[in-house]
Backbone bond lengths (Angstrom), bond angles and torsions (degrees), N, CA, C in turn:
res aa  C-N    CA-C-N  psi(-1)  N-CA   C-N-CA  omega(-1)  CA-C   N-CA-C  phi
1 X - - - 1.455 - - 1.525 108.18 -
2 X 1.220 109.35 140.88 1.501 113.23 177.79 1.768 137.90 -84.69
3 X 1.467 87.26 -30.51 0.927 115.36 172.93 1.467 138.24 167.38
4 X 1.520 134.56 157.38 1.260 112.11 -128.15 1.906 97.51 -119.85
5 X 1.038 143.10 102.60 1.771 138.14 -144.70 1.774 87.38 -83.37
6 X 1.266 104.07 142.83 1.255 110.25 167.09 1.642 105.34 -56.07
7 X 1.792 98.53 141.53 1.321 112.21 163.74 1.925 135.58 -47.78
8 X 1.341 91.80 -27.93 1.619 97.20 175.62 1.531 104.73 -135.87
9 X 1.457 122.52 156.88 1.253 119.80 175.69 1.716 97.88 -162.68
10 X 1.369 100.37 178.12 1.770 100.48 178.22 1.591 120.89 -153.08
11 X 0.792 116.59 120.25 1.465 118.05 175.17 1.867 101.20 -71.56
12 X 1.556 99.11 -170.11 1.196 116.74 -173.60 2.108 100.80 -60.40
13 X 0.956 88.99 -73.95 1.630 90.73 177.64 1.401 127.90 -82.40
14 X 1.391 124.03 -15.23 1.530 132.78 -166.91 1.661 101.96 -118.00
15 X 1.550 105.42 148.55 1.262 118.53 151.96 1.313 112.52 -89.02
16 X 1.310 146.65 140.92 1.247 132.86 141.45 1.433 117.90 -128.28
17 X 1.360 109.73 129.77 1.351 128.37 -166.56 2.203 117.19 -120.91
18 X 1.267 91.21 172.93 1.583 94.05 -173.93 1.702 89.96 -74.23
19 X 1.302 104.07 149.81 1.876 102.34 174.55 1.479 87.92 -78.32
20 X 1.339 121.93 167.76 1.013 167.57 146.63 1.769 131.68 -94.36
21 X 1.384 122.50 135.90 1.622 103.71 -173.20 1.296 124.56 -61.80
22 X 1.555 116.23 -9.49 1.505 140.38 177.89 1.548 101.01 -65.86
23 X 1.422 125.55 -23.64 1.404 105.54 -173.19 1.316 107.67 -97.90
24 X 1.251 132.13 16.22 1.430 138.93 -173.79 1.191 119.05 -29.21
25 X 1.472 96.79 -63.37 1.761 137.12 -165.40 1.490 109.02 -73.59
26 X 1.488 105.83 -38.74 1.745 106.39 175.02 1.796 104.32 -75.68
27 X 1.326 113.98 -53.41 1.512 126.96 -166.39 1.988 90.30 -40.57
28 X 1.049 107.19 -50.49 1.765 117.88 -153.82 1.368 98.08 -85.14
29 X 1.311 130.44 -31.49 1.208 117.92 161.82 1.597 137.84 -63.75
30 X 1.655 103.08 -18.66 1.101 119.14 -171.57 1.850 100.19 -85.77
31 X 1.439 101.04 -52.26 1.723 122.29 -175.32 2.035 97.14 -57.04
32 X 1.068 138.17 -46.69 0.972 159.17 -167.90 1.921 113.37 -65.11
33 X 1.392 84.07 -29.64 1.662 73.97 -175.88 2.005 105.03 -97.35
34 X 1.610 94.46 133.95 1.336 87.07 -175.16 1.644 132.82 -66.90
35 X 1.370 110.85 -1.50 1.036 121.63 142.47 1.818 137.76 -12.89
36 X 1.214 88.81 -55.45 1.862 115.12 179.66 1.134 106.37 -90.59
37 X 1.505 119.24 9.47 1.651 91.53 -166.12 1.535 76.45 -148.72
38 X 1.793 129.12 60.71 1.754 89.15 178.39 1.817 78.26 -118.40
39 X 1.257 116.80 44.58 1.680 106.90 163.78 1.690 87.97 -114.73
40 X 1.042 154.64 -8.35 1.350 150.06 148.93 1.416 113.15 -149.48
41 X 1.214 110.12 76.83 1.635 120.28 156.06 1.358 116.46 -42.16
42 X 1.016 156.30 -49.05 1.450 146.80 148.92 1.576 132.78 -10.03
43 X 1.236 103.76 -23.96 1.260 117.42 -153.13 1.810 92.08 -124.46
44 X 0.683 123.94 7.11 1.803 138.57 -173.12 1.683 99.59 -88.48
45 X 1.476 109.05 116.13 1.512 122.34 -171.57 1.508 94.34 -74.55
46 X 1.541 103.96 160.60 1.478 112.53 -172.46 1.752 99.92 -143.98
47 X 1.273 109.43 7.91 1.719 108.13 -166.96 1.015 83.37 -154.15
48 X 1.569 110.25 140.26 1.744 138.89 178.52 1.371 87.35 -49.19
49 X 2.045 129.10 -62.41 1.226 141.80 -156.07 1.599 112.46 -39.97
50 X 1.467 107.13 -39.77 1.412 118.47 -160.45 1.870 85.72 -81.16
51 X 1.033 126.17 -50.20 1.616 118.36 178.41 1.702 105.64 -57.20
52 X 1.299 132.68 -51.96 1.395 130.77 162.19 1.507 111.13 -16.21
53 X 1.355 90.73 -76.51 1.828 92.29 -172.69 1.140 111.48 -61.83
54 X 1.180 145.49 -10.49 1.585 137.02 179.15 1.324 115.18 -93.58
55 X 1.511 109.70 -32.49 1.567 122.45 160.82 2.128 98.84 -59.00
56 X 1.015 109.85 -94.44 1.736 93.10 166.48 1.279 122.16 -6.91
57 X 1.420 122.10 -64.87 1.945 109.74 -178.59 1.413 113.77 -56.36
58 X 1.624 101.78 -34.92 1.820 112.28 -178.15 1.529 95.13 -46.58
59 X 1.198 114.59 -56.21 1.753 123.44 -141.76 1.532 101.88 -79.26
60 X 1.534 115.60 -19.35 1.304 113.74 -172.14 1.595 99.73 -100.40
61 X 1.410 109.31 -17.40 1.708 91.62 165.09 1.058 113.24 -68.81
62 X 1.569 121.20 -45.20 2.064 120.42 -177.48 1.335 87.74 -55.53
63 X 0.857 135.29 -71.16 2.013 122.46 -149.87 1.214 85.92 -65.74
64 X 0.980 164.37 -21.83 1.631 127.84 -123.28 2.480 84.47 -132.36
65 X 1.301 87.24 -58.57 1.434 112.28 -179.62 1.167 146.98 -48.42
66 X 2.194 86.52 -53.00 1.310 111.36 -179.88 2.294 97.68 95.38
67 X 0.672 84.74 -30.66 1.639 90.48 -172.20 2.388 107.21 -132.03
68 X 1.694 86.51 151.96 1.638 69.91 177.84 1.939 81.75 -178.33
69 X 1.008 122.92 -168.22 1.739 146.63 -151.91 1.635 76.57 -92.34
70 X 1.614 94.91 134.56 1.688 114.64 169.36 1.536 100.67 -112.17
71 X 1.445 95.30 158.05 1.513 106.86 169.55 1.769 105.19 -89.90
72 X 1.563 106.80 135.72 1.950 88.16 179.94 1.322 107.73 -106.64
73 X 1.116 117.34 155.80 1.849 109.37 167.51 1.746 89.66 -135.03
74 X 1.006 90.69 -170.39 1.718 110.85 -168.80 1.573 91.99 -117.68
75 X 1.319 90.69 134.56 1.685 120.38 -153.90 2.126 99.08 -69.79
76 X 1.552 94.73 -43.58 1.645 106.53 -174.95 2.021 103.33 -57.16
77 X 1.360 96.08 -53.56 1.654 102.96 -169.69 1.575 127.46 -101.74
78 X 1.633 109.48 -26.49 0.941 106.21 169.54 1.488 120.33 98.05
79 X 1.948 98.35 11.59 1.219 116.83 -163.53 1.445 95.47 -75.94
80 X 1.854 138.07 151.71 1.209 108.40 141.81 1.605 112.15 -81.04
81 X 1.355 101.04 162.73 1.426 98.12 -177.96 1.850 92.95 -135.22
82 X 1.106 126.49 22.84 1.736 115.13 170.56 1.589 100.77 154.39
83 X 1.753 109.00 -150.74 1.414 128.20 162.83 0.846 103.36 -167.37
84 X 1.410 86.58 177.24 1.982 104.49 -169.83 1.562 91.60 164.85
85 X 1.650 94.91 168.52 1.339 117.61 169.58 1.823 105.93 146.53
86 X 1.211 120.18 -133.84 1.562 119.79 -154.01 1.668 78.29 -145.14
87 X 1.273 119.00 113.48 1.411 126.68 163.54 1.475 100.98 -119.87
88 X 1.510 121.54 141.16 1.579 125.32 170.88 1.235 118.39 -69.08
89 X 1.229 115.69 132.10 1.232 117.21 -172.34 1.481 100.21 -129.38
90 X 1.552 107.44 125.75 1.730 111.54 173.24 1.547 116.17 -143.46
91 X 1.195 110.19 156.20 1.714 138.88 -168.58 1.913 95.77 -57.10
92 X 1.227 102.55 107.91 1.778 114.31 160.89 1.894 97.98 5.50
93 X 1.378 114.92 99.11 2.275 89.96 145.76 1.989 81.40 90.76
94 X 1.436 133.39 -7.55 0.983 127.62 -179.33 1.519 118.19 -82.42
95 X 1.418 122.32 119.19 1.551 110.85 154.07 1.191 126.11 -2.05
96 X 1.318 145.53 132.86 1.583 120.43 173.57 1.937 106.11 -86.28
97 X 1.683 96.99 -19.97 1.860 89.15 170.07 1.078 132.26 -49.48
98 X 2.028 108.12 -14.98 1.496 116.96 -155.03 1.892 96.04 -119.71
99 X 1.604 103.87 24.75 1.406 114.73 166.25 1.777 121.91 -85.55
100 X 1.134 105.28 -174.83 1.149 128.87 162.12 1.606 135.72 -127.47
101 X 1.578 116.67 148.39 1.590 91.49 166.14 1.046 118.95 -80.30
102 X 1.141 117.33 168.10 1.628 135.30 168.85 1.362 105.34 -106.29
103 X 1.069 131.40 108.60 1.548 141.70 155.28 1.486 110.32 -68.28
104 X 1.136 115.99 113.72 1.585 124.35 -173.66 1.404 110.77 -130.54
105 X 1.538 121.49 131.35 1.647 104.72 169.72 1.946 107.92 -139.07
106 X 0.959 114.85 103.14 1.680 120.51 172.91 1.289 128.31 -91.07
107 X 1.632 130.56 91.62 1.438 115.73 -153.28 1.585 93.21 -125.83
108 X 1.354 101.05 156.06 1.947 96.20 -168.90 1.500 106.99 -79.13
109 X 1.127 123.05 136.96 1.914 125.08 -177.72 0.876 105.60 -29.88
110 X 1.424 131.56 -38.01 1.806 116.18 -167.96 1.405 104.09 -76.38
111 X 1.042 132.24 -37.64 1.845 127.21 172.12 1.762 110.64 -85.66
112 X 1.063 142.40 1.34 1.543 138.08 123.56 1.529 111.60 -22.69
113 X 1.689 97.76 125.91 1.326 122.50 174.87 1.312 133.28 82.00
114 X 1.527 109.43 13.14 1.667 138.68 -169.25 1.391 116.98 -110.33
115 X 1.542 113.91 -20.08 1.677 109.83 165.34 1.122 86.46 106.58
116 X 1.230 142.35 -9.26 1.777 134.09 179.20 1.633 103.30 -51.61
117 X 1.537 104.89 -50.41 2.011 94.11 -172.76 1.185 110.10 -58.75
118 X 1.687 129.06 -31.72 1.367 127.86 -152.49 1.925 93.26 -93.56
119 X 1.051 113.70 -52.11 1.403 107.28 158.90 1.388 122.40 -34.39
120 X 1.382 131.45 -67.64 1.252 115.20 177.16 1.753 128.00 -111.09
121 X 1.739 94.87 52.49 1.066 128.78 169.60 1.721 103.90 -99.88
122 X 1.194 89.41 -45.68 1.990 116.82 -172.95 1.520 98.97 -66.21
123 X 1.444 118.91 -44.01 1.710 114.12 -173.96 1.080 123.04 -99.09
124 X 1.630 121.42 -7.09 1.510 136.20 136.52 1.367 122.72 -43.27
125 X 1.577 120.60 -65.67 1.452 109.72 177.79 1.270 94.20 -71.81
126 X 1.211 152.76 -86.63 1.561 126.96 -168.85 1.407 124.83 -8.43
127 X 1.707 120.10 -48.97 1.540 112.41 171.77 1.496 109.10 -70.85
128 X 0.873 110.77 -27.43 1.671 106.39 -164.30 1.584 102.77 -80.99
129 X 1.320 133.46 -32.83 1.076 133.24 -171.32 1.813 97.57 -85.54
130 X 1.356 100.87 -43.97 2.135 90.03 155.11 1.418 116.48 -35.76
131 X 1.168 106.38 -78.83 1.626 122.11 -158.92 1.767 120.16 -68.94
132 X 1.222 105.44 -12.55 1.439 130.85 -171.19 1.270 129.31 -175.61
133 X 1.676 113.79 62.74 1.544 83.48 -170.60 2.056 115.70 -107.05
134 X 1.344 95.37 33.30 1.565 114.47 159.49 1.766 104.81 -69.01
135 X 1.265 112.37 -28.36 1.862 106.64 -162.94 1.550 98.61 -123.98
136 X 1.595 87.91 119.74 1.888 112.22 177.85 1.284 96.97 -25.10
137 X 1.693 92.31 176.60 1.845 105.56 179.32 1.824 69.57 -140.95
138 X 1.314 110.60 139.98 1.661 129.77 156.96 1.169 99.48 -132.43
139 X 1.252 107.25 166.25 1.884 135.34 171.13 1.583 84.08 -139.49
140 X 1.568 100.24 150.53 1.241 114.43 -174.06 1.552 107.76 -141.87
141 X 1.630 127.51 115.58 1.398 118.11 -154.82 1.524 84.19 -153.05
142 X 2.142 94.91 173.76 1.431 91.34 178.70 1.364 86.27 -114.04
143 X 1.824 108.15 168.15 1.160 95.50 -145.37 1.450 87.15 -94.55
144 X 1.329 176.41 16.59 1.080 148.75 96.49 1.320 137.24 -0.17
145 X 1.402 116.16 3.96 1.547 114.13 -163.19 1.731 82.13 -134.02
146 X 1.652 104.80 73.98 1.262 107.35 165.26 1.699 139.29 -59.13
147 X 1.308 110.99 2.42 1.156 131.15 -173.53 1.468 104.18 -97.91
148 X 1.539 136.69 -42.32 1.053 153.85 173.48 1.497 116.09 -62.87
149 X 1.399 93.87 -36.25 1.914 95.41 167.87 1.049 110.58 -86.09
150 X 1.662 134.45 -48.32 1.486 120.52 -172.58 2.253 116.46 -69.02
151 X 1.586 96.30 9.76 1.476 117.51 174.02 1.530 93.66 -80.61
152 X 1.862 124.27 -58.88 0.929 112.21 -149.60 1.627 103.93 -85.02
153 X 1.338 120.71 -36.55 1.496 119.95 165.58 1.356 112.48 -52.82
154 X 1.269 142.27 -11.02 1.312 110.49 -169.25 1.465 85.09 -113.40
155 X 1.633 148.49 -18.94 1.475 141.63 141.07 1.819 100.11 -39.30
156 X 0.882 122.63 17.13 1.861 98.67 173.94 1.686 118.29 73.79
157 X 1.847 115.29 16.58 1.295 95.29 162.93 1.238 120.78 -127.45
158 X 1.487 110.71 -177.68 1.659 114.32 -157.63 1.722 92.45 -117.82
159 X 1.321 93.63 150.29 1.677 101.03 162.35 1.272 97.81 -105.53
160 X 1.761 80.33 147.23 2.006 118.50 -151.77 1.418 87.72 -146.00
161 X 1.457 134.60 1.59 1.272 94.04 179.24 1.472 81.59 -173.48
162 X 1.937 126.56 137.36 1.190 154.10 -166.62 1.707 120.94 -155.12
163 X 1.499 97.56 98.92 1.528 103.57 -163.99 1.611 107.52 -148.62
164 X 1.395 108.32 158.82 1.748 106.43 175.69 1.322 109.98 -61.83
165 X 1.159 130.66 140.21 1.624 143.13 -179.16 1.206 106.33 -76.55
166 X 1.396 134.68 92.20 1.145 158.32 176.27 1.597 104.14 -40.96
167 X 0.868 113.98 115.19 1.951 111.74 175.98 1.531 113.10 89.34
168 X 0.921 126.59 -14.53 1.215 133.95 173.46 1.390 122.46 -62.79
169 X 1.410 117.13 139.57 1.806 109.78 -155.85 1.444 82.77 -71.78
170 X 1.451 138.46 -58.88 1.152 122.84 -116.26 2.536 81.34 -103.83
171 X 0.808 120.53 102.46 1.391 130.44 155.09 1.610 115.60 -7.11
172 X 1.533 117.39 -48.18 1.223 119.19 -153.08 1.557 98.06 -95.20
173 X 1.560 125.03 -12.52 1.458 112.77 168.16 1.325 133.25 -88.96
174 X 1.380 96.95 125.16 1.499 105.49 172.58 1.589 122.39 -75.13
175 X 1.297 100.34 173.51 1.551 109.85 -164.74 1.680 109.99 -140.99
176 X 1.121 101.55 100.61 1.457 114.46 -174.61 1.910 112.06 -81.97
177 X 1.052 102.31 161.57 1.966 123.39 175.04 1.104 104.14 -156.79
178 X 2.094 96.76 112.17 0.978 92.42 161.73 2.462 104.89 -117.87
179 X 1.049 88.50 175.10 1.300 107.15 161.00 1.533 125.82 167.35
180 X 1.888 102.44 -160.63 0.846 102.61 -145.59 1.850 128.26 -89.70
181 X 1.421 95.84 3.81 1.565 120.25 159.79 1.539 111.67 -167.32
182 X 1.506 102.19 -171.11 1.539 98.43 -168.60 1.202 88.35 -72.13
183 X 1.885 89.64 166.77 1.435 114.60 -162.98 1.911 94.43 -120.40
184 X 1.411 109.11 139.97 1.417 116.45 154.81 1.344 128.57 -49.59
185 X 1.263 138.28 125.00 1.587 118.55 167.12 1.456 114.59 -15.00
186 X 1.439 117.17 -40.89 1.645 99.43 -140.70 1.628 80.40 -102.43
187 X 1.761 130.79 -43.14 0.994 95.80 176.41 2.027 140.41 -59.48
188 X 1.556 84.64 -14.81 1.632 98.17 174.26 1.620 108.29 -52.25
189 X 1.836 105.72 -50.62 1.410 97.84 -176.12 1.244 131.84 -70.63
190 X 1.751 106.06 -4.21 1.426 114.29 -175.87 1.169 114.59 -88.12
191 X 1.718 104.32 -13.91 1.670 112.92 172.17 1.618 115.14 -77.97
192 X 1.413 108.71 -23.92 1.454 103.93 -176.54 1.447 120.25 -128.63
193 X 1.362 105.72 23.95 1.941 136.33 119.73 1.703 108.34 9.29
């Protein structure tokens, strides 16, 4: 590990901090409403459990990484309003040196369309390029969720990669990668993992 990003930090409008097990109940309420999920409804959690384990991958990128998915609130109130950030993401049995980030951003519909993703899209690759900046930054989306790409282009990345979305009920969606330079085979496959 290279180095370890402070646990809390803040942009102009957002706090973003390490989750905590206290945010369980907010995280799942936010993930839960179908709202957030109508570019793949399928994939929309329905059990606190399924937010558990994702809080877990968060926690094992900070230990493991040094960096991993913040909880955000709004800097004035203190609301959370989603997450996001650059969590490592690597191939089953893989090194984690021989990872990538994951650029991720989940914000509840009512704060959609305010610049919050692109904001802490912007202070994500900043940590990640702190803490590691030998290992890509990708976002990984389908490409129908035009809102999710003009997040990752205006963070500074490129699409590198345009293909059918493997597992996906519906056949006709594709599955885009973008980031922040070319990608290795293997990190490509770790993006579409």
């Amino acid at each position: 590990m290279s180095a370890a990003f402070p646990p809390e930090t803040t942009t102009d409008r957002l706090l973003l901090r390490r989750p905590v097990p206290g945010d369980l109940a907010s995280v799942f309420a936010i993930h839960a409403d179908p709202r957030v999920w109508t570019h793949f409804p399928s994939l929309r959690p329905t059990d606190p459990d399924q937010i558990q384990t994702m809080m877990a991958r968060w926690g094992r990128s900070w230990e493991g990484a040094g960096l991993g998915t913040w909880t955000v609130l709004l800097r004035g109130t203190g609301e959370m309003i989603g997450n996001g950030g650059c969590m490592l993401l690597t191939a089953e049995g893989d090194d984690p040196a021989a990872g990538v980030w994951n650029l991720g951003y989940r914000l509840s519909a009512e704060h959609h369309g305010h610049g919050y993703a692109t904001e802490l899209a912007q202070a994500a690759r900043a940590a990640a390029a702190e803490v590691a900046p030998e290992r890509p930054v990708i976002a990984y989306l389908v490409e129908h969720n035009r809102a999710s790409a003009a997040v990752a282009e205006k963070a500074g990345l490129t699409l590198v990669h345009r293909a059918p979305d493997v597992g996906n009920p519906d056949p006709a969606v594709m599955r885009l990668v973008y980031a922040d330079r070319e990608l290795t085979s293997a990190q490509l496959a770790t993006a579409l993992r």
